[in-house]
N, C-alpha and C positions, 0 to 999 in steps of 0.2 A: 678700118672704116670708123671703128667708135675709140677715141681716147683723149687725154689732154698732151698737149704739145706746148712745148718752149722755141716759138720759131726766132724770136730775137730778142733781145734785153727788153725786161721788164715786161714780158708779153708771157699772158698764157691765154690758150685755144683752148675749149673743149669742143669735140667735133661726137656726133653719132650719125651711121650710115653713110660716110665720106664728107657730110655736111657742116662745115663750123657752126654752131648753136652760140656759144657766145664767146665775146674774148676780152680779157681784163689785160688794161694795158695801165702807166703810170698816170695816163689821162683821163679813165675813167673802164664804165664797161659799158659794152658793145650787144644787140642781138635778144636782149631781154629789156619789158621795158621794167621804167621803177613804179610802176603801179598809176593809182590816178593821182595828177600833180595839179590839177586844176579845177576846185568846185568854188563856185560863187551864185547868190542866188541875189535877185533885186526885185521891187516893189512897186507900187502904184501907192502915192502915199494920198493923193485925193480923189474921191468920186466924182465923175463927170459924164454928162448925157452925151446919147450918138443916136443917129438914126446914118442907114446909108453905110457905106464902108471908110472907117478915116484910123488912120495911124497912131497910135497914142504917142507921142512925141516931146508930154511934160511930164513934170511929176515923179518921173523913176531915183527912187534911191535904193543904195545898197545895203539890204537889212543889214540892221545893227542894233540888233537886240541882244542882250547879254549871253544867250545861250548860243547864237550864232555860231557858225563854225568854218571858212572859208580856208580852204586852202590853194596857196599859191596866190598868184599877185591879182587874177582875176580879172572881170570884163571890164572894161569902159562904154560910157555910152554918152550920147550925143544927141540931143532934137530924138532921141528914139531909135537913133540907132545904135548896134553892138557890134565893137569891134570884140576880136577873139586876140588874147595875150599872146599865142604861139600856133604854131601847122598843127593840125592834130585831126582827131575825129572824134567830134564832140556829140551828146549826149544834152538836147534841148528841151522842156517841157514848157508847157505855159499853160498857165489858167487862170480863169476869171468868174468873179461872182456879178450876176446882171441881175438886174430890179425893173421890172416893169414900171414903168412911168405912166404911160395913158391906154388903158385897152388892152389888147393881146398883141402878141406879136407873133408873126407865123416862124421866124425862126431869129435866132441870136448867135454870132457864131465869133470865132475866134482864126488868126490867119497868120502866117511864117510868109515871110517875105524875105529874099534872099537875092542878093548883088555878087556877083563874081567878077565883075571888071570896075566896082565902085562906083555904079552910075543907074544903072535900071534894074531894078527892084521885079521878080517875080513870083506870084503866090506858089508854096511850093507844098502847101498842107492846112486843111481847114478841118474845122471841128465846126459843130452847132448843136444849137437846144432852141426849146421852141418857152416860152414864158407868157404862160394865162394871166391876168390879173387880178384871176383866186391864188392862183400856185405864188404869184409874188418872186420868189425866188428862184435862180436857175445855177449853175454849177458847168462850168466847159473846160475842158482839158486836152491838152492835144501835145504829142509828143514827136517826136522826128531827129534823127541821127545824120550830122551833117560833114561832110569832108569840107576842112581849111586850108587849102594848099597854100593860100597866099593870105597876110594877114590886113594886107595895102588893101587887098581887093575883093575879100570874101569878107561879108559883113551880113546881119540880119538884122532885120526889126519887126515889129507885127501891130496887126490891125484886126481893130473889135467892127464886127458886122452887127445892122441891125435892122430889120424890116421895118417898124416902127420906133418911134422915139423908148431909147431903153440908155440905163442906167449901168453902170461898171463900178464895183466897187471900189474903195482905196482908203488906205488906211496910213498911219505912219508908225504904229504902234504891234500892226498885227498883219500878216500878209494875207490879202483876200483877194488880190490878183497881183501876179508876178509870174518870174521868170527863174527857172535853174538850169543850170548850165556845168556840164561834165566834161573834161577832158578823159576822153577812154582810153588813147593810146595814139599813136604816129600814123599819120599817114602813107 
């Protein structure tokens, strides 16, 4: 039930409890992954007002700041949307700095928006804060673990909420709302 086997050229098995765990062939190995092969993180590089719920869909670059650190080939994006490089199960955060503009706002929030047949878009995780116009500043964060079976058709983007007219930071120099993105392993 447990050992390693040579069942044909250039093939080795290791098996425990009758089960192959992984197999190393002249093409590669099998059954384990190689760890995470996917981080990329991008930005908001100008601030801009929102009242209402709307899509941020300009403006995003892919930091590139000297210490950055990206590995693997990483996301694209488009009008605000994000295609995923490979199938996997990724690892998405998003957060944003908002600024009260006029008065209070009863809440400010943050939203993942998610297409599985590349055509209609569903909220699929929302965060909020609420921003006084003593308080001035707010801070929202919101995280969620997504399956990519198809890379044609599973896509995400996201949208800043806002009761009253409110501000979203962006910077080009320093990230104060953006996006990171983990490939954890296979779907």
């Amino acid at each position: 039930n447990t050992g390693i086997s040579f069942p044909a050229a250039d093939t080795i098995k290791f098996s425990t409890g009758g089960i192959e765990r992984m197999s190393i062939t002249n093409s590669g190995i099998t059954g384990i992954t190689a760890g995470i092969t996917m981080a990329d993180q991008w930005r908001i590089t100008t601030a801009y007002t929102n009242s209402g719920t709307n899509f941020i869909t300009a403006n995003w670059e892919r930091v590139d700041d000297t210490a950055f650190g990206q590995i693997g080939t990483g996301m694209t994006e488009s009008s605000g949307v994000f295609t995923f490089p490979s199938t996997g199960i990724y690892f998405v955060n998003f957060f944003t700095t908002h600024r009260q503009v006029n008065g209070n706002s009863m809440y400010n929030g943050i939203q993942f928006h998610v297409t599985t047949d590349n055509s209609s878009y569903s909220s699929i995780a929302a965060a909020y804060d609420s921003v006084a116009q003593t308080a001035y500043f707010a801070n929202t964060a919101l995280s969620y673990i997504v399956d990519i079976t198809n890379t044609s058709t599973h896509k995400i983007k996201f949208a800043h909420v806002a009761e009253q007219s409110s501000n979203i930071a962006g910077e080009t120099n320093s990230t104060q709302t953006g996006a990171t993105f983990i490939r954890l392993g296979d779907t």
